[in-house]
VEXLOPA-797585 format. One record per residue: residue in one letter; x, y, z of N, C-alpha, C in turn; residue number from 0. Coordinates in pm, whole numbers, padded with zeros to 5 digits. Each point is the difference from the previous one (the first is absolute). Layout:
% VEXLOPA-797585
[node A, [X, Y, Z], [X, Y, Z], [X, Y, Z], NUM]
...
***
This chain:
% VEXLOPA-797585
[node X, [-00450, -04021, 02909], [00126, -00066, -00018], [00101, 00059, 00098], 0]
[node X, [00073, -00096, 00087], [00048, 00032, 00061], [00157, -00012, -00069], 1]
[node X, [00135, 00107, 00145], [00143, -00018, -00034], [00065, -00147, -00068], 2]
[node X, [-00085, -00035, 00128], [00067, -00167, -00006], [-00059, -00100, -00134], 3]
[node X, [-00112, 00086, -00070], [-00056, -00072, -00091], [00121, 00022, -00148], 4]
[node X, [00108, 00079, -00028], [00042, 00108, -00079], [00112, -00056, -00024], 5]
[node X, [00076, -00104, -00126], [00117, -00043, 00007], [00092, 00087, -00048], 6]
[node X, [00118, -00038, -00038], [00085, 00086, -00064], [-00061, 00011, -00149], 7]
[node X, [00000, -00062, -00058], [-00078, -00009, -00183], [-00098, 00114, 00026], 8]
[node X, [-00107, -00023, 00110], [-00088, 00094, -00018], [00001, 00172, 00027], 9]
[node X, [00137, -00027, 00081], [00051, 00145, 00004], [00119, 00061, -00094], 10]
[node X, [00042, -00092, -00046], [00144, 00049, -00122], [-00038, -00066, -00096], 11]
[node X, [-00108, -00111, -00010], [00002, 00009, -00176], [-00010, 00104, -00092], 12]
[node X, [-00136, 00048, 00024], [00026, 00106, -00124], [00106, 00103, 00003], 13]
[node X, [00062, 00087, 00096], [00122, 00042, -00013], [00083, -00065, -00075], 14]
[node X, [00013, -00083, 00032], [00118, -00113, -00050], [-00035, -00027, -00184], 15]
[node X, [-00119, -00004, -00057], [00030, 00021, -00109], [-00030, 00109, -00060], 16]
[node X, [-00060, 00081, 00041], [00064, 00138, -00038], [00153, 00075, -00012], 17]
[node X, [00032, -00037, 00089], [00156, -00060, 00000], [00080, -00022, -00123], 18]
[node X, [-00051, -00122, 00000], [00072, -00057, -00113], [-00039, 00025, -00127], 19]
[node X, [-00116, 00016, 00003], [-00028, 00077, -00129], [00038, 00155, -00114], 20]
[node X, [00001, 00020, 00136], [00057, 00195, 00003], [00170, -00054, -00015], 21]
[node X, [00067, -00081, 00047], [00103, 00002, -00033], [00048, -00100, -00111], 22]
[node X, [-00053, -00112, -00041], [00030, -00035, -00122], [-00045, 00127, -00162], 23]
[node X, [-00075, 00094, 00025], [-00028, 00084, -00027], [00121, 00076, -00036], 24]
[node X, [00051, 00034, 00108], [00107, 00154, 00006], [00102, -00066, -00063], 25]
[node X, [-00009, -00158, 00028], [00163, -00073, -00112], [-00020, 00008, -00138], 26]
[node X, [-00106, -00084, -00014], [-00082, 00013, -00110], [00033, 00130, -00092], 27]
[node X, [-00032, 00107, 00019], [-00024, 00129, -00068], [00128, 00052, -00010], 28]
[node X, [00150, 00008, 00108], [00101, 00020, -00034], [00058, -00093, -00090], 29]
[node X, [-00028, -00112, -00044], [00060, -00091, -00056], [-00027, -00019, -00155], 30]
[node X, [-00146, 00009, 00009], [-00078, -00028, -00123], [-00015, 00107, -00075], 31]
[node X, [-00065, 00034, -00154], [00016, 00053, -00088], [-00130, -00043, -00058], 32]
[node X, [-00023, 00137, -00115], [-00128, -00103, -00065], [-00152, -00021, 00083], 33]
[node X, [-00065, -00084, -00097], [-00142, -00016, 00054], [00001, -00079, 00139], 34]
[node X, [00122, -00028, 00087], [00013, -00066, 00096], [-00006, 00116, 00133], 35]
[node X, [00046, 00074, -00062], [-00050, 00177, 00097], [-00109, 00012, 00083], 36]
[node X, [-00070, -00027, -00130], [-00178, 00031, 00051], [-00011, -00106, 00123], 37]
[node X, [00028, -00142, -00013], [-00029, -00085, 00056], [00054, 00049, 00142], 38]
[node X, [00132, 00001, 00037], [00060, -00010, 00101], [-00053, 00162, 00096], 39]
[node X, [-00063, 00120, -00131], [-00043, 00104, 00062], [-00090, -00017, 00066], 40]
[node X, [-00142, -00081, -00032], [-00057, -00054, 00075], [00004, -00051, 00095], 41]
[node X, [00077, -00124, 00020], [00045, -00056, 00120], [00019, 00128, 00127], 42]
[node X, [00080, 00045, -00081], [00070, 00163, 00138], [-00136, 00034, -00001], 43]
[node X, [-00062, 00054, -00052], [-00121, 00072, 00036], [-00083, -00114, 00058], 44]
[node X, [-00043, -00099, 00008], [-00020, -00021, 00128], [-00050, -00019, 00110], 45]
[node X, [00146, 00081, 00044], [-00007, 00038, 00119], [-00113, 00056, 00021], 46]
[node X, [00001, 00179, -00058], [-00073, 00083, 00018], [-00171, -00049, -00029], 47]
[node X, [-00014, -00067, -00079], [-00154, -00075, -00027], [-00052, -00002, 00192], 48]
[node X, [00157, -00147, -00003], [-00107, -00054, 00143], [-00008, 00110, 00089], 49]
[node X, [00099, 00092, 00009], [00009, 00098, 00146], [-00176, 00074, -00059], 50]
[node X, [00009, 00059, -00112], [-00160, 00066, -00055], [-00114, -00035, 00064], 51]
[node X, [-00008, -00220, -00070], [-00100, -00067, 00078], [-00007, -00035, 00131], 52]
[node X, [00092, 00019, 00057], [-00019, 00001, 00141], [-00040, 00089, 00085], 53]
[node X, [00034, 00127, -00062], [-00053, 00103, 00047], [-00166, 00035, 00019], 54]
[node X, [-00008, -00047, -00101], [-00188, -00014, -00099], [-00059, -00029, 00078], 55]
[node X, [00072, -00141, 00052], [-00090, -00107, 00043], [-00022, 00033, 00171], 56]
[node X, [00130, 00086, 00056], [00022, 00034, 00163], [-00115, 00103, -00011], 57]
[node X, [-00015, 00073, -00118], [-00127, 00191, 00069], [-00137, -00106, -00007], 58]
[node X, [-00023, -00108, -00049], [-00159, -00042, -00002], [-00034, -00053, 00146], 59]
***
């Protein structure tokens, strides 16, 4: 696969919802209260999941 094969989606999508995820997250959790915590803690975390699996997946 070449440069020219490589759109923008395929280079900032997943950033891009990691993104947004991690940050509806951080609103989420300052905002919310309750069993809605867990939810939005998740979201923030994440982040850290994908950076983990990506890592995983770059040493093979």
């Amino acid at each position: 696969m070449s440069r020219k094969d490589l759109g923008l989606m395929a280079i900032f999508g997943a950033p891009a919802v990691i993104f947004v995820l991690s940050l509806i997250g951080l609103v989420g959790a300052l905002v919310a209260d309750g069993v809605q915590d867990l939810f939005y803690s998740a979201l923030l975390g994440s982040t850290v999941a994908a950076t983990v699996w990506a890592l995983i997946r770059r040493r093979r």
